[in-house]
C-alpha positions as CSV (number, residue, x, y, z in Angstrom):
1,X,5.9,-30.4,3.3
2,X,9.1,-28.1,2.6
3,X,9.3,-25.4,0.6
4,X,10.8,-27.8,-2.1
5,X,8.0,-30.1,-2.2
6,X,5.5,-27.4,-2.3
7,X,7.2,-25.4,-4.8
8,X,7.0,-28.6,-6.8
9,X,3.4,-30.1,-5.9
10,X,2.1,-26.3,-8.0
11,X,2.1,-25.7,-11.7
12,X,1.2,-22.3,-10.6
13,X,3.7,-22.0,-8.1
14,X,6.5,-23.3,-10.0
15,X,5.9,-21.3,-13.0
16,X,6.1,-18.4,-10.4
17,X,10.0,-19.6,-9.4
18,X,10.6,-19.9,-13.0
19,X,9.6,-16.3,-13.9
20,X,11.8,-15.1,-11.0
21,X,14.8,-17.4,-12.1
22,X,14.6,-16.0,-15.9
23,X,12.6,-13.6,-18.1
24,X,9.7,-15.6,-20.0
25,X,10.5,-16.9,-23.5
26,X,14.3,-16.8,-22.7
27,X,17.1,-19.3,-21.8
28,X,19.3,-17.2,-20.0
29,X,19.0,-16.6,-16.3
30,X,18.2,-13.0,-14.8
31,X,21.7,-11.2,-13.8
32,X,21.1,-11.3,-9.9
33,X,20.8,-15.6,-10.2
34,X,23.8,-16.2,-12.5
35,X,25.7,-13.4,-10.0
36,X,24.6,-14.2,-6.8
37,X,23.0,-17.8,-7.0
38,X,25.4,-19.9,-9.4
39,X,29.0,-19.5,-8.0
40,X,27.3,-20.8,-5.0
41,X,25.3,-23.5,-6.4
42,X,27.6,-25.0,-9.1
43,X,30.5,-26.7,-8.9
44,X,33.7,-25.9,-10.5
45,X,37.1,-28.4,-9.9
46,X,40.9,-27.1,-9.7
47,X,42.8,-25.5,-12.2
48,X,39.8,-25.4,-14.4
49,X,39.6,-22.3,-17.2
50,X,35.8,-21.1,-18.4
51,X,36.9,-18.0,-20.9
52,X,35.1,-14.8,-20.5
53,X,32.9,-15.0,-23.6
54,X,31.3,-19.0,-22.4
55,X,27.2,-18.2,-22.6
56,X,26.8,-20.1,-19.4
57,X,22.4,-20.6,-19.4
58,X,22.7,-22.7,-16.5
59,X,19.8,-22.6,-13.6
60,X,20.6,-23.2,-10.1
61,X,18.1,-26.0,-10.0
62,X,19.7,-28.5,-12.1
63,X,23.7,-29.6,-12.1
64,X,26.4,-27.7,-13.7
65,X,29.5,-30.0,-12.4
66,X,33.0,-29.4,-13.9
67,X,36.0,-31.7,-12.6
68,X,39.5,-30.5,-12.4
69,X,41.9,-28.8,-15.0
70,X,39.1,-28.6,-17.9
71,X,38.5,-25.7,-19.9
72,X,35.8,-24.5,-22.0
73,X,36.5,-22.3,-24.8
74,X,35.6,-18.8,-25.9
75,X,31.5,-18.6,-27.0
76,X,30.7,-22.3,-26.1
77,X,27.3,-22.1,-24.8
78,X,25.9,-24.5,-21.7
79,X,22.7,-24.9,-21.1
80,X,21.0,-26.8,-18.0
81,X,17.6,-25.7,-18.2
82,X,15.8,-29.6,-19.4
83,X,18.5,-31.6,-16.8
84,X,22.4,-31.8,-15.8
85,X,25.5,-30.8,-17.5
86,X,28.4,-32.8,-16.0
87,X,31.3,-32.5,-17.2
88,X,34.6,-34.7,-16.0
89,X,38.0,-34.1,-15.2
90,X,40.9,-32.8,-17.8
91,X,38.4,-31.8,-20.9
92,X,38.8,-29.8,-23.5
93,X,35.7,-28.4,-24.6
94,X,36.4,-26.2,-27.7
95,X,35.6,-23.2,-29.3
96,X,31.6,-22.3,-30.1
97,X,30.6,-25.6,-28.4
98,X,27.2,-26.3,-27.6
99,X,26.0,-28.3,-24.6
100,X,22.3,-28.5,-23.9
101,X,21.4,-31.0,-20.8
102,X,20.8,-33.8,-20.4
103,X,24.7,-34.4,-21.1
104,X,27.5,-36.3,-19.1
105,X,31.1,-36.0,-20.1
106,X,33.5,-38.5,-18.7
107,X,37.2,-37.5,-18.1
108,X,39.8,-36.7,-20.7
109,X,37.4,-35.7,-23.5
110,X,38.3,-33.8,-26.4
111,X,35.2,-31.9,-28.1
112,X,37.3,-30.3,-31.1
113,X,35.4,-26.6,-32.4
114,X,31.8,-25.9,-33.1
115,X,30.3,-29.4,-31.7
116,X,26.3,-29.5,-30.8
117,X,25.3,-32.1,-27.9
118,X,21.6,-31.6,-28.0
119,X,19.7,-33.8,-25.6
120,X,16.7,-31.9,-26.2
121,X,13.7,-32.4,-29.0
122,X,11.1,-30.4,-29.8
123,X,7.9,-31.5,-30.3
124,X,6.0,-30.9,-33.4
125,X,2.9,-33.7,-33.9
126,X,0.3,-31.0,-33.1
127,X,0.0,-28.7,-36.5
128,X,-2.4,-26.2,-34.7
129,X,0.5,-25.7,-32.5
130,X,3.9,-23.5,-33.5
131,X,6.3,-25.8,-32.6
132,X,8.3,-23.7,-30.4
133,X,5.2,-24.1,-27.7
134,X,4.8,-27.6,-28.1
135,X,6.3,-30.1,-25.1
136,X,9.8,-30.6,-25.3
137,X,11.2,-33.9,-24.6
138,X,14.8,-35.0,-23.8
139,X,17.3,-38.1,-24.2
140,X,20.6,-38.2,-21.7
141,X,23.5,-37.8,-23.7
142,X,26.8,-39.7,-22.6
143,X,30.1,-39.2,-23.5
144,X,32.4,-41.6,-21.8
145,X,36.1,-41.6,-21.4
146,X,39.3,-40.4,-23.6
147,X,36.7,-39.8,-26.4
148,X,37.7,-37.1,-29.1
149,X,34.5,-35.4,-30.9
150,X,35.7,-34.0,-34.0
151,X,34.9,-30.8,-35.3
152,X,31.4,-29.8,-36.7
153,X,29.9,-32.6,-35.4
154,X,26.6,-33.2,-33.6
155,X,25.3,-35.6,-31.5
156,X,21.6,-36.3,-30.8
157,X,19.4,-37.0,-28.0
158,X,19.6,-40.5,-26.1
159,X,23.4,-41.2,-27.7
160,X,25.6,-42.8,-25.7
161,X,29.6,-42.8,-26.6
162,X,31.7,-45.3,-26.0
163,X,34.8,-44.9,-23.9
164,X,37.8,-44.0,-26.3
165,X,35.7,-43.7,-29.2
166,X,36.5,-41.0,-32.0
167,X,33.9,-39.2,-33.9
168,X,34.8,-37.8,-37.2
169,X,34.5,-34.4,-38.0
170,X,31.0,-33.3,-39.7
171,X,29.5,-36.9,-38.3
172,X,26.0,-36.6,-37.4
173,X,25.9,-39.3,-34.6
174,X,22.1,-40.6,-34.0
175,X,22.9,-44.1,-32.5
176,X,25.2,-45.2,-30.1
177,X,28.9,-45.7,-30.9
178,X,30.5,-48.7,-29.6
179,X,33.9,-48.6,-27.4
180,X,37.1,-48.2,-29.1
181,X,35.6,-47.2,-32.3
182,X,35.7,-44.5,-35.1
183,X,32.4,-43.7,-36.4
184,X,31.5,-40.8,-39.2
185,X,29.2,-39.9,-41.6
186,X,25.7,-38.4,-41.6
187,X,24.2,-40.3,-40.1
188,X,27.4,-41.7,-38.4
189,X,28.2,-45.4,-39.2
190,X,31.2,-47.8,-38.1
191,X,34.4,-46.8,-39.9
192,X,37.4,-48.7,-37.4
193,X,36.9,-50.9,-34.3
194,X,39.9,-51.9,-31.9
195,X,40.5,-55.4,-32.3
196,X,42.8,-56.6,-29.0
197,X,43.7,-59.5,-30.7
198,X,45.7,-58.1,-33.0
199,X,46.6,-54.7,-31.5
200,X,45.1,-53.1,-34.5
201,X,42.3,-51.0,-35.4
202,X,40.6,-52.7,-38.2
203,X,37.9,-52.3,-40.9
204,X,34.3,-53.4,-40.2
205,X,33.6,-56.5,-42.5
């Protein structure tokens, strides 16, 4: 058994790692693991821009993948701690974004200002419990391809995006949006799909 393994076979002994990784009751890793562990551990592509002010709450034992020429805006906030961010090649993710794993950006995306991908829930069924201790659960979020996210809006756990789909601003996405659609609303709902036929993007009937 490797350290891995046996890290991972122990409640106790994971709880341990996690306590030495960040302070307990906190997101944010301790100052030695985001600069000595993460530049290591984390991959950033060509040419790509994260501003000074990005609240990176990433942990070295999940993903934090970003492709080439993508840049991340001024207090956006990315956080790995529940799974992987991945983020693609030639994005734009903009200002006061927030990204909490599981979450998957394809290439070319456009996430306009103040944007929430959440693939987190909390859990709240027990009432003798606050719900900030309850069990979290979590939902992969997938953005695919050329999509543009407009601003103010958020998308939930378990939604997937269809390539060169556009979300309107303020939409409150809680389903999946089909390809080569525009969706908006709260909650979101179809407002144009692509029609190759006709070369047009058309009403929903």
């Amino acid at each position: 058994m490797n350290i891995v393994q046996r890290i991972k076979s122990s409640e106790r002994n994971k709880l341990l790692v996690l306590r030495l990784l960040m302070p307990a009751g906190q997101a944010r890793p301790r100052w030695w693991v985001r600069t000595f562990v993460n530049p290591w551990v984390h991959k950033r592509g060509k040419h790509t821009v994260i501003r000074r002010h990005v609240i990176l709450d990433v942990l070295p034992f999940r993903k934090f993948v970003v492709g080439d020429r993508t840049i991340i805006e001024e207090f956006s906030c990315i956080n790995n701690g529940m799974g992987d961010v991945i983020i693609g090649d030639n994005c734009t993710i903009g200002l006061r974004n927030t990204l909490i794993a599981p979450v998957t950006i394809g290439n070319n995306v456009i996430l306009a200002q103040n944007v929430c991908l959440s693939g987190l829930n909390h859990g709240y069924q027990d009432i003798h419990t606050p719900i900030r201790d309850q069990k979290c659960t979590t939902g992969q979020i997938t953005i695919e391809d050329d999509c543009w996210i407009g601003s103010n809006s958020v998308i939930t756990a378990g939604v997937t995006v269809g390539r060169h789909a556009v979300v309107a601003a303020g939409s409150v996405v809680t389903k999946d949006v089909p390809a080569f659609s525009v969706v908006g609303g709260n909650p979101a709902r179809l407002l144009r799909q692509y029609n190759a036929a006709t070369g047009e993007w058309e009403r929903p009937h």
